[in-house]
Backbone bond lengths (Angstrom), bond angles and torsions (degrees), N, CA, C in turn:
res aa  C-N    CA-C-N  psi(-1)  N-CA   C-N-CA  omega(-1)  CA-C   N-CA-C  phi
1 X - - - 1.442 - - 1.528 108.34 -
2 X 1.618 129.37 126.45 1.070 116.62 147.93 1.432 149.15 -13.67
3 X 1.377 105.61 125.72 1.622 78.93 -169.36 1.784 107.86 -83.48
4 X 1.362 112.14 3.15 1.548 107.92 166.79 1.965 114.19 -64.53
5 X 1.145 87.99 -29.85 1.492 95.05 -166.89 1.423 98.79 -96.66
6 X 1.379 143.45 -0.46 1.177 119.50 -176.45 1.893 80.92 -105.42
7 X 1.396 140.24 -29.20 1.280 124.14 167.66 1.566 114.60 -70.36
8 X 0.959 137.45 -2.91 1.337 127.66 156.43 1.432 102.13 -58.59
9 X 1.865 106.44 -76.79 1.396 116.70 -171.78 1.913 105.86 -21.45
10 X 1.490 104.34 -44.54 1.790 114.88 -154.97 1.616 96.94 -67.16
11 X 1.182 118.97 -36.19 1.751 118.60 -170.19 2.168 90.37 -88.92
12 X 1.129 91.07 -58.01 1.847 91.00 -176.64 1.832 96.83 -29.28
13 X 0.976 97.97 -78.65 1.916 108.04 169.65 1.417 130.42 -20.74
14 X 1.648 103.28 -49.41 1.623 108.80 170.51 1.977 86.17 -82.79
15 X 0.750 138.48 -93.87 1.488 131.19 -144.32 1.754 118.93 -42.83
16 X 1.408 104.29 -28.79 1.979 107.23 153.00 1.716 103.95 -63.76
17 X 1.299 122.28 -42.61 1.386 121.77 -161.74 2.136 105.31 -41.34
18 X 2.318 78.18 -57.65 1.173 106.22 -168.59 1.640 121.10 -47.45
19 X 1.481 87.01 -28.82 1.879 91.96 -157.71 1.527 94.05 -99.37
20 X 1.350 137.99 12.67 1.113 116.50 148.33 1.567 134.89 -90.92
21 X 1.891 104.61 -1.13 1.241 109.07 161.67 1.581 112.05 -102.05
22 X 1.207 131.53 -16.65 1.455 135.33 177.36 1.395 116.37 -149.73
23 X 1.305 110.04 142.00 1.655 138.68 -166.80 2.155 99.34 -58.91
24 X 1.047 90.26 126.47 1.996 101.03 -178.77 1.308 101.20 -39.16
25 X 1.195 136.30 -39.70 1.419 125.85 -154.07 1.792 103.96 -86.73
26 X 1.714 125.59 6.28 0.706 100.96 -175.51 1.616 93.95 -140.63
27 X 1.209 115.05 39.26 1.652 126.59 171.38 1.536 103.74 -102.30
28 X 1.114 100.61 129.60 1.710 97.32 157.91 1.643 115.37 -102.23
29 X 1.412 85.06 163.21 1.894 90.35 153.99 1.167 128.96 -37.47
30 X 1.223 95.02 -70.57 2.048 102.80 171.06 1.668 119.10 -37.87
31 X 1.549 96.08 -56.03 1.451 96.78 169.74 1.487 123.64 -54.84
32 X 1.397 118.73 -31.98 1.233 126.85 179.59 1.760 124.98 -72.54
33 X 1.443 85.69 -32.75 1.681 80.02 173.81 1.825 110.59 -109.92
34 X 1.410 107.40 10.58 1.191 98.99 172.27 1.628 96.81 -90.59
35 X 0.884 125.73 -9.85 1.788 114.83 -171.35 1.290 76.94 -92.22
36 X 1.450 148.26 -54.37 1.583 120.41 -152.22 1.602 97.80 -91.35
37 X 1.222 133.04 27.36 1.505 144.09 177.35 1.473 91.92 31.00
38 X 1.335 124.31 97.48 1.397 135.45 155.60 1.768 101.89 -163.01
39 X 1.283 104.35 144.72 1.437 114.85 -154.53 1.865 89.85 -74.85
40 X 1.375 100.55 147.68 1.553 112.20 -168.34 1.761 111.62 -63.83
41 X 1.458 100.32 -11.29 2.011 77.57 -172.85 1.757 92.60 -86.69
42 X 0.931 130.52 -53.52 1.648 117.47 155.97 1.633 107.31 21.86
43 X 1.450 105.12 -86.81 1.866 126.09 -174.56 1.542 88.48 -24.07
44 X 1.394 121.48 -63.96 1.307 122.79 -152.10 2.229 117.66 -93.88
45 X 1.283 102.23 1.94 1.287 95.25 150.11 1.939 107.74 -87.81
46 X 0.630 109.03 -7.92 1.610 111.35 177.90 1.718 112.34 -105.30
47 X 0.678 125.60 -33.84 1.641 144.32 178.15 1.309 155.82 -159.14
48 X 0.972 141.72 127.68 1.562 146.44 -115.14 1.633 71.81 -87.03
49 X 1.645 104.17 -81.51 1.600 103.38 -164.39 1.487 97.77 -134.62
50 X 1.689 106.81 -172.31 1.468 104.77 -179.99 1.501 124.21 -57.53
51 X 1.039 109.21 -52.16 1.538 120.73 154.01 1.801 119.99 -21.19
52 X 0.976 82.95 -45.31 1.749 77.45 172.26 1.739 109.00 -95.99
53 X 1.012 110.58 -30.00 1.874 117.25 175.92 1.652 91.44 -54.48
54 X 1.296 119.05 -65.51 1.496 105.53 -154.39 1.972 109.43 -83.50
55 X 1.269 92.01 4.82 1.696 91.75 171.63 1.436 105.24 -86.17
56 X 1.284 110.15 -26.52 1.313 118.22 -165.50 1.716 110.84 -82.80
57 X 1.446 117.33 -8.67 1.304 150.04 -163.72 1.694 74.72 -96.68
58 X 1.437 112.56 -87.76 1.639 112.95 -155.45 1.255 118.16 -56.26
59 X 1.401 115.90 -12.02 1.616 115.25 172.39 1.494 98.46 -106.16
60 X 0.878 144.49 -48.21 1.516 114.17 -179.18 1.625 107.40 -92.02
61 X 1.265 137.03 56.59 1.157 126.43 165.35 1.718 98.08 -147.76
62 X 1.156 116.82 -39.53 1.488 118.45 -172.41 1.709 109.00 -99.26
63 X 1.407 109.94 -22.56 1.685 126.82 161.44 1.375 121.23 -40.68
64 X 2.004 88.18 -49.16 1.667 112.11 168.58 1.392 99.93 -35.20
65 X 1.674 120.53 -73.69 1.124 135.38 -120.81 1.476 120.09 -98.34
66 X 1.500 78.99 -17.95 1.651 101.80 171.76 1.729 127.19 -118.58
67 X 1.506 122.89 -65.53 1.280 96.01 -167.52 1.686 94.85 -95.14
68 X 1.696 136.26 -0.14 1.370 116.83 155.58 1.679 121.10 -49.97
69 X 0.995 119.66 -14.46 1.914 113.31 -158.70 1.743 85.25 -126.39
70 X 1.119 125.55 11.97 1.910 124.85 173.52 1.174 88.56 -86.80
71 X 1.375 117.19 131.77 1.480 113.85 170.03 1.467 115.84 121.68
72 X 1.903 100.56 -63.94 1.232 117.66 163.35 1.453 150.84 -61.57
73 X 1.706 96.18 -48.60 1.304 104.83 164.71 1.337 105.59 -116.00
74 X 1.526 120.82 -174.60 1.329 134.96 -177.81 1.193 102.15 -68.79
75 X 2.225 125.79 133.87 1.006 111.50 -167.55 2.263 106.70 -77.08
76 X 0.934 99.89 25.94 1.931 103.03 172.58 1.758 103.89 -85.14
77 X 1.163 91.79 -48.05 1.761 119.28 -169.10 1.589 96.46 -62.02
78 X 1.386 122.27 -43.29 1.563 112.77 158.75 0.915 139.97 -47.12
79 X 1.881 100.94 -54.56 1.203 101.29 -175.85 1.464 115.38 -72.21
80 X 1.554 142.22 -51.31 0.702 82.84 156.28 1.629 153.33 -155.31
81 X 1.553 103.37 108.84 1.069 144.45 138.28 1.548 117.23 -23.03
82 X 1.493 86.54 -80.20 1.590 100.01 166.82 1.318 143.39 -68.62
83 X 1.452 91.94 -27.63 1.956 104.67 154.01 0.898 109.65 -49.18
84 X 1.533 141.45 -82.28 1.527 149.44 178.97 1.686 100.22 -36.78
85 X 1.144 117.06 -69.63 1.451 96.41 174.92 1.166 139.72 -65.92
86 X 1.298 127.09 18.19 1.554 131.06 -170.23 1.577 78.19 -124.25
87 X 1.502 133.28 -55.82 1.136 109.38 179.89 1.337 123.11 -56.68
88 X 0.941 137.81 -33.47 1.300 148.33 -140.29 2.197 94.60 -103.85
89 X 1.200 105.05 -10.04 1.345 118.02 162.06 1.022 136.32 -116.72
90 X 1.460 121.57 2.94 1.433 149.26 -132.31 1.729 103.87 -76.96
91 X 1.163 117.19 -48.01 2.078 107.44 173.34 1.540 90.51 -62.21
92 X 1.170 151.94 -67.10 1.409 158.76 176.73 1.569 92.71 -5.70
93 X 1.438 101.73 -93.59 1.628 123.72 174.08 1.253 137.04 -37.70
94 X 1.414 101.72 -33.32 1.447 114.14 174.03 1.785 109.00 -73.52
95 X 1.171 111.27 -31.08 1.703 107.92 -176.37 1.223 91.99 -107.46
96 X 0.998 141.64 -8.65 2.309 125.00 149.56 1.784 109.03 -63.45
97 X 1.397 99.26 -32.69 1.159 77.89 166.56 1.596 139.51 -79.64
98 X 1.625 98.92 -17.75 1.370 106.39 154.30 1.676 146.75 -67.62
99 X 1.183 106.43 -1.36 1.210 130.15 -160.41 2.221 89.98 -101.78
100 X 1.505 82.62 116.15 1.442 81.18 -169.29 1.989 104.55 -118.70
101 X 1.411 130.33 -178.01 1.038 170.44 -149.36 1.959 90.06 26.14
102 X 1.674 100.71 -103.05 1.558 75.49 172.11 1.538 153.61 -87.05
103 X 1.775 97.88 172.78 1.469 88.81 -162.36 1.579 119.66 77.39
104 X 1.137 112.30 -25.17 1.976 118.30 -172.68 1.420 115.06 -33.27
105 X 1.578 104.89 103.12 1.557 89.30 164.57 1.325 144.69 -40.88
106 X 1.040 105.22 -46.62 1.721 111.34 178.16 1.393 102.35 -36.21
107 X 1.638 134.25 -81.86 1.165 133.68 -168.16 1.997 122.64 -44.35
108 X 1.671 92.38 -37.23 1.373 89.63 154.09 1.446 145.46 -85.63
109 X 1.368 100.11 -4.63 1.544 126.81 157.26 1.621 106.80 -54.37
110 X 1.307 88.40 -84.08 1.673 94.68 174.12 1.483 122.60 -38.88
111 X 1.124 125.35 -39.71 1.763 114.76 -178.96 1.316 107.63 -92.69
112 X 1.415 130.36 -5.79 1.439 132.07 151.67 1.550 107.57 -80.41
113 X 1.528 135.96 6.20 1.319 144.62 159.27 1.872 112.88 -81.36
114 X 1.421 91.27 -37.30 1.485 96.22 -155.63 1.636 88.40 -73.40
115 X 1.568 124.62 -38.42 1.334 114.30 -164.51 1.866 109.92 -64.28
116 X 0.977 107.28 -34.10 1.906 130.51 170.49 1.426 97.55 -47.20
117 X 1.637 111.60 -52.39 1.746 105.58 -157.21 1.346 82.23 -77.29
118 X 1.271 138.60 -78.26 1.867 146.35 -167.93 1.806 97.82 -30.69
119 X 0.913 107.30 -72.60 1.782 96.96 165.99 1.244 138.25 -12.44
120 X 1.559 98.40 -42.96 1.835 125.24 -143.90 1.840 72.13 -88.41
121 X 1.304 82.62 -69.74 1.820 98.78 -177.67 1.399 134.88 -27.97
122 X 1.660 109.19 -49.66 1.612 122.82 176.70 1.622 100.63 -85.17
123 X 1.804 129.42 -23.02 1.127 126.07 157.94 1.659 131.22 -45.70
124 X 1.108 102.92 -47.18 1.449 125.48 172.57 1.656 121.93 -86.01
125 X 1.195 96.48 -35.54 1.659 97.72 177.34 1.447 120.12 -110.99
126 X 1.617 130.45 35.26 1.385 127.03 -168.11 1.530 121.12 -33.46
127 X 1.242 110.17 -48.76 1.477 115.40 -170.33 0.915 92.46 -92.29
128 X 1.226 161.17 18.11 1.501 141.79 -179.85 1.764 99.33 -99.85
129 X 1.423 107.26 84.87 1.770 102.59 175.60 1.435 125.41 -95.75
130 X 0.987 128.67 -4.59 1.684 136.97 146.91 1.252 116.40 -62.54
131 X 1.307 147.74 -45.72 1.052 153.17 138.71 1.627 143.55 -6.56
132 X 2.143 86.94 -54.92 1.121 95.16 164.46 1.378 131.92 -96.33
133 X 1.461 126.26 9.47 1.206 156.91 173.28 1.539 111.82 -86.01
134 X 1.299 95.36 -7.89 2.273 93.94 -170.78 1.175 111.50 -101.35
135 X 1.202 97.71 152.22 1.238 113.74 165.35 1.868 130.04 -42.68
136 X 1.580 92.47 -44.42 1.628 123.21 -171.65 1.817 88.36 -63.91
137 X 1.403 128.62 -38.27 1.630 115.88 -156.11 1.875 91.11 -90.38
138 X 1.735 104.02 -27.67 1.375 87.04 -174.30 1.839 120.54 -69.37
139 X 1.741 113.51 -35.65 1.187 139.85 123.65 1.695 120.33 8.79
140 X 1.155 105.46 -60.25 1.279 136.09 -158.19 1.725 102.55 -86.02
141 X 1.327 93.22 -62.80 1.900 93.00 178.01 1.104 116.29 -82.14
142 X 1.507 137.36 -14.06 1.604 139.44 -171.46 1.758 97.73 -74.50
143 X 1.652 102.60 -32.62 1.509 118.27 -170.70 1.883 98.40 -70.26
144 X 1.347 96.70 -65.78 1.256 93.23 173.99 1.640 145.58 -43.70
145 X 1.162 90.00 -45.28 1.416 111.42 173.86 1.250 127.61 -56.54
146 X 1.688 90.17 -53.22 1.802 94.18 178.08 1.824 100.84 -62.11
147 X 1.103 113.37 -36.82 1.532 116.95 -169.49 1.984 104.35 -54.99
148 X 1.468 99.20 -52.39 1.290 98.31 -177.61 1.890 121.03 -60.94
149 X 1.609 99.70 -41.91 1.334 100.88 159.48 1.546 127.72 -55.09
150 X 1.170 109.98 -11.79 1.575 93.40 -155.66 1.463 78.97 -113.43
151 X 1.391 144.82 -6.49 0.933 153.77 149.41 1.307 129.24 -18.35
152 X 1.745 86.79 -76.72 1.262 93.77 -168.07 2.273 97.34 -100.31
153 X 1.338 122.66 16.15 0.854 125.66 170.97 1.730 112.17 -81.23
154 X 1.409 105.10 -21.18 1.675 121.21 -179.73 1.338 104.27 -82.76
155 X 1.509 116.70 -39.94 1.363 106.81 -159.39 1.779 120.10 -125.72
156 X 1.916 95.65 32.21 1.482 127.28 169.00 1.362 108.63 -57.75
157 X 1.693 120.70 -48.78 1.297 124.28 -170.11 1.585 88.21 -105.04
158 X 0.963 145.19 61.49 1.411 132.84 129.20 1.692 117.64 -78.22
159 X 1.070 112.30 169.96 1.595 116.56 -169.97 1.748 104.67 -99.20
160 X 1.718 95.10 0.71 1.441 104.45 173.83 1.469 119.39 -89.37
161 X 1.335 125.72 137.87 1.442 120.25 174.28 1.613 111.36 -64.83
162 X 1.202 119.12 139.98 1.408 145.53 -150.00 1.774 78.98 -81.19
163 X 1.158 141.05 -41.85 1.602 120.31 -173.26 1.551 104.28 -83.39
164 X 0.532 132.65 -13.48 1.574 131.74 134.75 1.469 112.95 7.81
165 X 0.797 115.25 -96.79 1.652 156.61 -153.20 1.832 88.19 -71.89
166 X 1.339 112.05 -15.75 1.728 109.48 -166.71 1.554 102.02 -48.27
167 X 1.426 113.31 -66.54 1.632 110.47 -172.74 1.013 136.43 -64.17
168 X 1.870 114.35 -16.28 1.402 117.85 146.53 1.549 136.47 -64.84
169 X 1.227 111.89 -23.10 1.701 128.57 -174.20 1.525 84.43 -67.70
170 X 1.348 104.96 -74.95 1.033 140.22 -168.73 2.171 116.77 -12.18
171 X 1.767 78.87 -60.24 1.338 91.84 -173.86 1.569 95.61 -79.06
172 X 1.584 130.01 -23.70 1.575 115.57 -169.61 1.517 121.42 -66.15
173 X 1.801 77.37 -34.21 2.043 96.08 175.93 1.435 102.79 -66.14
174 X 1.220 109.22 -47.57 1.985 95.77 -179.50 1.062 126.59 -66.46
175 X 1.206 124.91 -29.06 1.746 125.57 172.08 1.309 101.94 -104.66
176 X 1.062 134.60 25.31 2.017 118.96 172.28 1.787 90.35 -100.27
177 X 1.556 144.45 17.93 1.242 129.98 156.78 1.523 115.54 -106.88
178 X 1.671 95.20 -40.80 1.474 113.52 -157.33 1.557 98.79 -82.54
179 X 1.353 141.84 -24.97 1.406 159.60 -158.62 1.611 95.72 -94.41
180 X 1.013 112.48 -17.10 1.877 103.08 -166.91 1.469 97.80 -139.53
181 X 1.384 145.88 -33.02 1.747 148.13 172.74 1.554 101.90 -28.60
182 X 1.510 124.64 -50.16 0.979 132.53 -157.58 1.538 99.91 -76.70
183 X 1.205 117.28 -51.65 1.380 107.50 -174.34 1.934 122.04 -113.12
184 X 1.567 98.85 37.70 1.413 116.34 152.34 1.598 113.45 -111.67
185 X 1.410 125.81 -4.88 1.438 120.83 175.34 1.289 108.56 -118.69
């Protein structure tokens, strides 16, 4: 591994550390690289500001988890995939999801949803190639997606484990194409 990329990983590490004792909006830089003890101009051959550190967190850590294994494994086996890992990060996640306008996870949550739902979709519907060309499927997953995001953005702080919920998602993603195809054409 690079050693650029294993000092990302080292600050990525202190700034999850950070945000499970205090809310993003009130960490600094300083704070951030003084917990991973590396002198602060460091942060900034690697990143402008925090804002870009923890985007850089949600695409290479949840990217992992999601549209790397689309394709590969069965899109169920993703999801969840990502249950276990969102739980298994869950104070982390729960205050990314608070972190609002830029950089905001949620929105990048959601379009790392939409690639899961389009998956779910070309999984289930191979031959269906008009379909995947429309408007109605793009329609279709923006709807979904946000639904699944906002989903599991409601039910982060439940006292329930996030795989939980697997066989319900599960079944909404499988019938939210096949339940309605028939009576949109």
């Amino acid at each position: 591994m690079k050693k650029s990329i294993i000092t990302k990983k080292i600050i990525a590490k202190s700034l999850k550390d950070l945000m499970l004792e205090k809310d993003f909006k009130k960490i600094s830089t300083a704070d951030i690289m003084n917990h991973a003890g590396i002198r602060r101009q460091t942060f900034y051959n690697h990143f402008s500001d925090k804002y870009e550190l923890v985007e850089w967190i949600f695409k290479s850590e949840l990217h992992e988890q999601l549209s790397d294994n689309v394709g590969y494994q069965h899109w169920k086996t993703t999801v969840l995939t990502l249950l276990f890992y969102l739980e298994k990060n869950k104070t982390f996640y729960q205050r990314a999801f608070e972190i609002d306008g830029q950089n905001s996870f949620e929105q990048f949550f959601c379009d790392q949803c939409k690639e899961v739902i389009k998956a779910t979709y070309q999984d289930t519907h191979p031959n269906d190639a008009p379909l995947k060309e429309s408007k109605l499927l793009q329609l279709l997953t923006e709807y979904h997606a946000l639904a699944f995001s906002h989903f599991i953005k409601e039910h982060i702080d439940d006292n329930v484990p996030l795989e939980r919920y697997h066989e319900f998602l599960c079944y909404v993603i499988d019938h939210q194409f096949n339940d309605r195809k028939d009576r949109l054409f």
